[in-house]
N, C-alpha and C positions, 0 to 999 in steps of 0.2 A: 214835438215831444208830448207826450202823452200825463194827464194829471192825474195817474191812478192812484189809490192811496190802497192798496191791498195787503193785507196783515201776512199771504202767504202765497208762497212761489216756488213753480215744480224746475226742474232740472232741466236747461236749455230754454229756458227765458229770458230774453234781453231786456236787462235794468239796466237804470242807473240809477247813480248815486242823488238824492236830495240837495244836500252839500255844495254839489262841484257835480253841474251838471257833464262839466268834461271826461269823470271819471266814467263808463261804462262796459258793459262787459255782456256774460252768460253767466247762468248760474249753471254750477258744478257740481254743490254740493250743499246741505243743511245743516246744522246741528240744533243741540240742544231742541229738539220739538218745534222745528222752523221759527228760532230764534235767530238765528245767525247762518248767514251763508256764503259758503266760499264765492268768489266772483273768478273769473278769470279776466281781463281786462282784455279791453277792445286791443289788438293790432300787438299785442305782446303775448309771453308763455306768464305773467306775475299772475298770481292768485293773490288775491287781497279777502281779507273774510270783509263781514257787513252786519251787523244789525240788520233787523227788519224795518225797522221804523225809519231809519236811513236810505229804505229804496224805493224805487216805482216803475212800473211797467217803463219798456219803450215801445211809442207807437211807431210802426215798421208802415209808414206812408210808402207808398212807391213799389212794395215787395208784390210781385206775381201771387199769387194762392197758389199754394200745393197742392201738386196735381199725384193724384192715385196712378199705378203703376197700368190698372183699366180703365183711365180716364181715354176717352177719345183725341189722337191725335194725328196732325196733319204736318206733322214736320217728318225729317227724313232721324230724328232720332228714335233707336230702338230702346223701349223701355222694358224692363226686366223686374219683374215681382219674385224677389229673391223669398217669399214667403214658399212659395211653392217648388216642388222640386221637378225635376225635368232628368230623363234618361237619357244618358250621352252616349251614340253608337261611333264607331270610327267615320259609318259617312253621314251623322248628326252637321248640317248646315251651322255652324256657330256665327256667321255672318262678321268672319273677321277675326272673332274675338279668340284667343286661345284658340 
């Protein structure tokens, strides 16, 4: 677990609680000028709000690095950059998909 002590936190960051290290989640949401922020908790739908001074990053040991839709790859998955748009004809190869 990580000992960050950061006063503020973007949406889809995993804290947890100071508290009760047990409690942890994503942040969802902010208010009040990233005073207070909804949590959603780990392995449930509960949203619990939070204080700021109640949270701390989590450090995500173990997690792969996010890889770009152009990153190089050598597995047999097809990665798709939904950023861009692509023209669909009747004999458009869709490899499967739709």
């Amino acid at each position: 677990m990580s000992q960050c002590d950061c006063q503020f936190f973007e949406e889809g960051d995993l804290v947890e609680c100071k508290l009760n290290t047990e409690l942890f989640g994503i942040i969802i949401s902010e208010s009040d000028f990233g005073r207070y922020y909804q949590v959603q908790l780990f392995g449930s739908l509960e949203v619990k709000p939070f204080h700021w001074a109640t949270l701390r990053h989590v450090e995500q040991e173990g997690q792969p690095p996010l890889q770009h839709a152009s990153d190089p790859d050598d597995t047999n998955v097809v990665r798709v950059d939904f950023t861009k748009g692509r023209e669909l004809k009747p004999d458009t190869e869709t490899e499967g998909a739709a």
